[in-house]
Structures are given as structure tokens and as C-alpha cells.
LUMKE-825407 format. One record per residue (C-alpha): residue number from 1; x, y, z. Coordinates in pm, 1 decimal, m for minus. Layout:
<pts>
PT  seq      east     north        up
PT  NUM         X         Y         Z
...
</pts>
This chain:
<pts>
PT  seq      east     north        up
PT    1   11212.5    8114.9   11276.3
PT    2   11379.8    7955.0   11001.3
PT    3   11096.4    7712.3   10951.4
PT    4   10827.3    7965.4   10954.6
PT    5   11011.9    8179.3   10695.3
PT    6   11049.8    7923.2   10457.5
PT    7   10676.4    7966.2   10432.1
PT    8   10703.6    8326.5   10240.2
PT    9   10578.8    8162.4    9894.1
PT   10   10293.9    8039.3   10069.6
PT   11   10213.3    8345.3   10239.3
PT   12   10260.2    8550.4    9896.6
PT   13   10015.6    8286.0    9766.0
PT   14    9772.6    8311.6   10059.4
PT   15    9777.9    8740.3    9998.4
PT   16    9729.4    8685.1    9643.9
PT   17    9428.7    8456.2    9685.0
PT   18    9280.3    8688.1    9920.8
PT   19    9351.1    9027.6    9667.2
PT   20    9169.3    8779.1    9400.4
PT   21    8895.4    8762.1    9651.3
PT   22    8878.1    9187.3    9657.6
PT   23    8910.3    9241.3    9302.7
PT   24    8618.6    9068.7    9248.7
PT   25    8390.5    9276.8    9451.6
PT   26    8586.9    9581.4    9318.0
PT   27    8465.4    9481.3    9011.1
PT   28    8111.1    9489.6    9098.5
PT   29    7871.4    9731.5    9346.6
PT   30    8116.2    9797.4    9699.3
PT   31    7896.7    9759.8    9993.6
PT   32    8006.3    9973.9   10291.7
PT   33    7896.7    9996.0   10660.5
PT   34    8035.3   10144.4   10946.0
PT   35    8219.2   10017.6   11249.5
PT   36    8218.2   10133.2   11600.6
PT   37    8499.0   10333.6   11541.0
PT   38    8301.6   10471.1   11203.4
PT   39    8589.0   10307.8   10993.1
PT   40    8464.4   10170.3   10665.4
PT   41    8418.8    9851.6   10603.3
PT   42    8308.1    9616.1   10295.2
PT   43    8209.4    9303.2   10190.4
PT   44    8582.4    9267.3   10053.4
PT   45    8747.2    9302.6   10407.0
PT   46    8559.5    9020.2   10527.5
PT   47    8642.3    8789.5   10266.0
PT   48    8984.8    8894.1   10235.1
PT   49    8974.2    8833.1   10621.3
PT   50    8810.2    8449.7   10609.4
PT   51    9056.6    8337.5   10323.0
PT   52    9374.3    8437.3   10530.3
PT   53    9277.1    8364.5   10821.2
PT   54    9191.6    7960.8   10699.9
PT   55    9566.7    7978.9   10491.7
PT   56    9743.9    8070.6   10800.9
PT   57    9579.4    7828.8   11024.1
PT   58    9619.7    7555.1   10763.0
PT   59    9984.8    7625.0   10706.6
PT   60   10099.3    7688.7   11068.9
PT   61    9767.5    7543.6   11303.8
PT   62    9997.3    7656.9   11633.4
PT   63   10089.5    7989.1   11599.0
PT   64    9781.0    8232.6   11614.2
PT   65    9583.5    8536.1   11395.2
PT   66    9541.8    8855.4   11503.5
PT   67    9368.1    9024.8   11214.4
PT   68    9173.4    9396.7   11191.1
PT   69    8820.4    9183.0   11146.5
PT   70    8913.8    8963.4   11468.7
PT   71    9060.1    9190.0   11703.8
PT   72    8855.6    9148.7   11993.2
PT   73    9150.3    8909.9   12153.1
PT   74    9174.2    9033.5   12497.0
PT   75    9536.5    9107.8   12602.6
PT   76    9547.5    8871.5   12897.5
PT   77    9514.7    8614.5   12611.5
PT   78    9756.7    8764.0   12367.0
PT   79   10023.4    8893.5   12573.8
PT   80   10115.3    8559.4   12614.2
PT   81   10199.0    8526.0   12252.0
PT   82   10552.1    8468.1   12174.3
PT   83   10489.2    8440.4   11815.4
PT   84   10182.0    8543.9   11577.2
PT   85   10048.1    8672.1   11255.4
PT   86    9950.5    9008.6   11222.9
PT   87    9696.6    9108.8   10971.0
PT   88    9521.8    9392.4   10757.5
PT   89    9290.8    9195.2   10526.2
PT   90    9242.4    9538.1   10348.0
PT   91    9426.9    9814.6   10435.7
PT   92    9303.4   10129.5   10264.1
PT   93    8973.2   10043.9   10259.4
PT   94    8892.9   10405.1   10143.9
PT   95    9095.4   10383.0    9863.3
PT   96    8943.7   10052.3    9749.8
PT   97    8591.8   10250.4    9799.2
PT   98    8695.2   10567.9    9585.7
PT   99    8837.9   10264.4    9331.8
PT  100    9186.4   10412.5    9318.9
PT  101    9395.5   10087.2    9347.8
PT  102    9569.2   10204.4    9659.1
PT  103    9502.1    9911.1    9885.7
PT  104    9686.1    9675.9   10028.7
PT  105    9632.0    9307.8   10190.3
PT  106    9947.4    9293.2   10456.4
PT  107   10002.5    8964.5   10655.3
PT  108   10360.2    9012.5   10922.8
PT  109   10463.3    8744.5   11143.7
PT  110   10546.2    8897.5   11480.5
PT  111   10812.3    8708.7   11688.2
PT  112   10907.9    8901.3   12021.6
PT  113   10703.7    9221.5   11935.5
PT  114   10921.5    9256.8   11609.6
PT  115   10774.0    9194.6   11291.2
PT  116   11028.9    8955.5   11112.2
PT  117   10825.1    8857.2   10773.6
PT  118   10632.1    9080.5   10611.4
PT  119   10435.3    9050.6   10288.3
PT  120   10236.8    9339.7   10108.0
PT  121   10077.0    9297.4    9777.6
PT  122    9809.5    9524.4    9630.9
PT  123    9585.0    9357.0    9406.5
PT  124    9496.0    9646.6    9142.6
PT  125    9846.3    9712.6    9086.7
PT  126    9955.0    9376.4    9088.0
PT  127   10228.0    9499.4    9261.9
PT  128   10406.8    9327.7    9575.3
PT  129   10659.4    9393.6    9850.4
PT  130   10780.3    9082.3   10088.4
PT  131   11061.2    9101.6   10369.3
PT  132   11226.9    8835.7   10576.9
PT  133   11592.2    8787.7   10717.9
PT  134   11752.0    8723.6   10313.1
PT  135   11634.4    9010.3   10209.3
PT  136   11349.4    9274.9   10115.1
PT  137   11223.5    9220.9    9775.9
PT  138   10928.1    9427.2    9541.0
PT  139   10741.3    9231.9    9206.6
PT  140   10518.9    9403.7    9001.7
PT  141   10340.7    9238.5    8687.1
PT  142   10462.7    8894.4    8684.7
PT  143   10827.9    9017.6    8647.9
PT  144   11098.9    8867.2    8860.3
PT  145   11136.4    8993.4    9216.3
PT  146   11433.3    9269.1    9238.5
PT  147   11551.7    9351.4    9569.4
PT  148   11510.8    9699.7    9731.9
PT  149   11705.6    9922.6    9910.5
PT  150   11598.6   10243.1   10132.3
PT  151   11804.7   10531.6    9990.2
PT  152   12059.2   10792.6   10123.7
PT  153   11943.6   11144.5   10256.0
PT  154   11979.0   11425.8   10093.9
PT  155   11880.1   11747.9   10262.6
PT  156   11814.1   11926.3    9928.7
PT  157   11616.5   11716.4    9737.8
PT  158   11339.2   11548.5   10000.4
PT  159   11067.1   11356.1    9926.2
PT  160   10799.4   11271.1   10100.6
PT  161   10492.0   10986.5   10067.8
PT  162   10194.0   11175.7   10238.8
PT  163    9819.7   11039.2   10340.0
PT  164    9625.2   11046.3   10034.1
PT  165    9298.2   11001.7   10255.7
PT  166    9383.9   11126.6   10560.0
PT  167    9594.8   11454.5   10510.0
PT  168    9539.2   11760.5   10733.1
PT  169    9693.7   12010.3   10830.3
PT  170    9945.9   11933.2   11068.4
PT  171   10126.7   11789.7   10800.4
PT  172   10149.4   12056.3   10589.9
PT  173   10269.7   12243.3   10892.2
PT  174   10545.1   11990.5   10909.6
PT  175   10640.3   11981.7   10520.6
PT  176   10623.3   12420.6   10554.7
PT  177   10865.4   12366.4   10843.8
PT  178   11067.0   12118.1   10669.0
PT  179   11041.8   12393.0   10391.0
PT  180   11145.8   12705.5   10573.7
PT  181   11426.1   12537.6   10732.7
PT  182   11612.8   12281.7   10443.6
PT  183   11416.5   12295.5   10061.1
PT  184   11186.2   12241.2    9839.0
PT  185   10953.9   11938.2    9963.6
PT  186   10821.2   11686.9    9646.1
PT  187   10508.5   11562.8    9858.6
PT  188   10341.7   11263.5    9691.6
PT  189   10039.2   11126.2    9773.3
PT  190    9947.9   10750.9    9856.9
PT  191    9708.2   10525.8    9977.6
PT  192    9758.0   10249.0   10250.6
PT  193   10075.8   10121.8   10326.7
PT  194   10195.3   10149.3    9995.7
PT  195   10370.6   10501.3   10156.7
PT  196   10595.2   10258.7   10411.6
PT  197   10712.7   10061.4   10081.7
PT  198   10773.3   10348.3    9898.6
PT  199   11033.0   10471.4   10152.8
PT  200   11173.9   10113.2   10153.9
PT  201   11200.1   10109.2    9819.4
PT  202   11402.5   10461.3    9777.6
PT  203   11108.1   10648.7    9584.8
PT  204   11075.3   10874.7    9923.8
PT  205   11273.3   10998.3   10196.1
PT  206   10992.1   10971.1   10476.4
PT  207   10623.1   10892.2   10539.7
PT  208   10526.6   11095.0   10844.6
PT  209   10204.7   10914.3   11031.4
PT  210   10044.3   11237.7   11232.2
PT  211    9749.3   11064.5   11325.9
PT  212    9603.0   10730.1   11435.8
PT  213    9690.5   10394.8   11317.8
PT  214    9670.9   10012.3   11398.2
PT  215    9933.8    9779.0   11448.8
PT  216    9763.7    9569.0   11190.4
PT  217    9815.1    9861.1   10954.8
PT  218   10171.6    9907.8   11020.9
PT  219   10372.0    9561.7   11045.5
PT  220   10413.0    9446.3   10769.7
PT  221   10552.2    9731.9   10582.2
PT  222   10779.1    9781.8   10878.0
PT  223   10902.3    9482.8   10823.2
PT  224   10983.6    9530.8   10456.3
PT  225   11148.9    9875.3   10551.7
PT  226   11357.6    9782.3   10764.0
PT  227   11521.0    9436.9   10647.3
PT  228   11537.9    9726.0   10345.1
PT  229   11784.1    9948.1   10550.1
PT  230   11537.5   10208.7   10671.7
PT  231   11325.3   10257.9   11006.4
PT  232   10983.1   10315.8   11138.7
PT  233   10976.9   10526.2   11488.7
PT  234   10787.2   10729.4   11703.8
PT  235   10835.2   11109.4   11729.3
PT  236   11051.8   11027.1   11977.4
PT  237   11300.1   10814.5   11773.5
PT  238   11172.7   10473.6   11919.0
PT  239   11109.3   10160.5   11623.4
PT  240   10783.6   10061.4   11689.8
PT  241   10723.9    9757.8   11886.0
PT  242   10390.9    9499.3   11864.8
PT  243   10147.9    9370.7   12106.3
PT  244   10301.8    9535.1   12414.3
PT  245    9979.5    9718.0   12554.2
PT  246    9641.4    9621.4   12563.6
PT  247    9549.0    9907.8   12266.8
PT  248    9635.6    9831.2   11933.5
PT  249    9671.8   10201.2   11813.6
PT  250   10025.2   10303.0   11726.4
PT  251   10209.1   10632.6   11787.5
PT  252   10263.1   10875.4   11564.7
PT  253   10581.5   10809.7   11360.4
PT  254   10782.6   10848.3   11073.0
PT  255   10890.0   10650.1   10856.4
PT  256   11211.5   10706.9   10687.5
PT  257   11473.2   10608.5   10453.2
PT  258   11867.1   10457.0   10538.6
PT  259   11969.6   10747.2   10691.2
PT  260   11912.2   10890.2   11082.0
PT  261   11767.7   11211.7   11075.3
PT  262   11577.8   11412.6   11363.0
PT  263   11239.0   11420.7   11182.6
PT  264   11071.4   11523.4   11528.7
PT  265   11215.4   11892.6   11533.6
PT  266   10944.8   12020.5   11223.9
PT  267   10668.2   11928.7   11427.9
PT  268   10513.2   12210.3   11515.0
</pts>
């Protein structure tokens, strides 16, 4: 493991090269189509996709990509990985169509269905989080890296990173119920898995996930979480675990900050 992490500059280089890669078709006319699933996706995924996928292979040729735009590995292959990289080329892809400059590149290296390196940089904000075992770490505009810490609870002053694209309302059943039964609920919304790093970072208490995900969507910024003291479960208070089924969707979870609390009992 050691060896791999002692990759993380390269892998910070590799996610900056491909957010290059997106700001330049930011810059210009987006190009969107649909997938199967009637997900976006542009002409920025892709590249992001090709430039990541050629760093990783050129930096460790043994240990195999899993990526959003590849992910038609069938499990009878990949369940016999021990040890791969897991990868959004763009995650938020509707952000990055709306041009808000919440999206995210996130490459995690998954060893034993645990994500144990985790880098997420968005490109418009210049602004990167990157995890391993020394330490979880967040650099924004060419200023040094400081390290981050998931804050404390407190029950009276909550705050919470919600879905900028994809709230509903079951969650604001869950902040009303959070609400009626604690206080006051500062709900700030975010795009991609900027939310995750926010928690990690001790801007919020919690990101509750009501709805469908990836595990490409998810690893990375679980990885910076929790090296950063906090923890990403299900509603039932498991951490969320990698390539153990043959469907890539994730639970519902939440995640939240350095301390335990029973987020399950506002859902409504």
C-alpha cells in the first residue's frame, strides 16, 4: 500500500491534467447527450475519462480502472480485484452544464472494498481535497495544503450540505424532522461531491444522500472523510463498502461529521 500511496502527487497531477482538460470545453459550447440511464453526459467526461485512465495505467500498468465512462466490467471479472482505482472523470456533470463550478474529477484507490487514497479537485474552484493513511489534506489557489478535520456535534447549531441538483422532498422532510425535534437547520446547497468534503472539512455536520448514487461518485470523498475523522454509512449505520455486488449503485447514506449520531430516526 505504501508504494501505491507514495503516488498521491502523481495522482493530484493526473486530476489536475484532466480538470485542465474540462475547463477547456467549459470555456467554449458544452455538448450534452444522454445515457441509457438519461444521465448527462459531455464531451468533457470523456476526455477527462481518456486522460486518467492513460495516467493510471502508465503509473501503476497492474492494478486496474474502473471509471463511470468504462463501467461495463462484468463482476465475475472484477470481483476478483483485490486492489483498483475507482473513478468519476466528472462528477456533477449538471453543475458543469448549468456552469456553476460545482464539479469534481475524483480518482480513490480501493484496496479490500475500502477506499484508502482519495483525491478530489474541482477545476473552477481550483480547489482540492486528497486523503491517504498521513493524513486528509484541502488546497485551494496555489496555497499550501492545510490539513482538515471533521468537527464536533452540536445539537443546536446543525448544518447541513444538501443536493444542489437533486433535492426533493424527502429531504426537506428530514431537515423539518430534524427541525421539530433539535433546531434550527442552516441547509447549504452543493454540487457533486464537494458536500462529502465539506463535512470532512468541518463546514457541515452531515450530507444526507436520499437517492441514487454510484460508487464512482462516492469513494473518493469517503476516503477524504474519513482519514478526516468522520464517516459515510447507510441508513442503517453501515460505512459503505466497494465492489461487493454486481450493481454499482450505493445506498442511501449520510454522511457525517466526528461525532456518532442516529441520523436514521428523521427519516420519515
Amino acid at each position: 500500500m505504501n508504494q501505491v500511496q507514495s503516488h498521491l502527487p502523481q495522482l493530484i497531477s493526473i486530476a489536475r491534467q484532466a480538470g485542465k482538460a474540462i475547463m477547456q470545453v467549459y470555456a467554449g459550447t458544452i455538448e450534452v447527450e444522454n445515457k441509457s440511464d438519461n444521465s448527462p453526459l459531455t464531451q468533457a467526461d470523456l476526455a477527462a475519462h481518456r486522460i486518467i485512465e492513460a495516467g493510471l495505467k502508465q503509473l501503476t500498468p497492474d492494478i486496474p480502472v474502473l471509471s463511470e465512462e468504462s463501467a461495463d466490467i462484468p463482476y465475475a471479472i472484477r470481483s476478483q480485484w483485490q486492489r483498483y482505482w475507482l473513478v468519476d472523470p466528472l462528477d456533477g456533470t449538471r453543475e458543469f452544464i448549468k456552469r456553476n463550478g460545482e464539479f469534481t474529477v475524483n480518482i480513490a484507490l480501493i484496496e479490500g472494498s475500502k477506499a484508502t487514497v482519495g483525491v478530489v479537485y474541482a477545476p473552477a474552484m481550483d480547489l482540492l481535497y486528497y486523503a491517504d493513511e498521513s493524513g486528509a489534506y484541502k488546497q485551494q489557489d496555489g496555497h499550501p495544503a492545510v490539513a482538515i478535520k471533521a468537527r464536533e456535534l452540536n445539537l443546536e447549531d446543525i448544518t447541513i450540505a444538501g443536493s444542489r441538483s437533486h433535492s426533493d422532498a424527502r429531504l426537506q422532510k428530514f431537515v423539518e424532522s430534524i427541525e421539530k425535534k433539535l433546531s434550527p437547520v442552516k441547509l447549504i446547497p452543493m454540487g457533486s461531491s464537494l458536500k462529502i468534503c465539506m463535512v470532512a472539512e468541518g463546514a457541515a455536520d452531515l450530507y444526507p444522500r436520499l437517492g441514487p448514487t454510484s460508487e464512482w461518485d462516492t469513494a473518493a470523498a469517503q476516503c477524504v472523510l474519513e482519514i478526516a475523522g468522520g464517516s459515510l454509512q447507510d441508513t442503517q449505520g453501515k460505512p459503505l463498502l466497494y465492489n461487493r455486488k454486481e450493481s454499482l449503485l450505493n445506498p442511501e447514506f449520510f454522511a457525517g461529521g466526528a461525532t456518532t449520531h442516529d441520523w436514521g430516526q428523521y427519516l420519515q
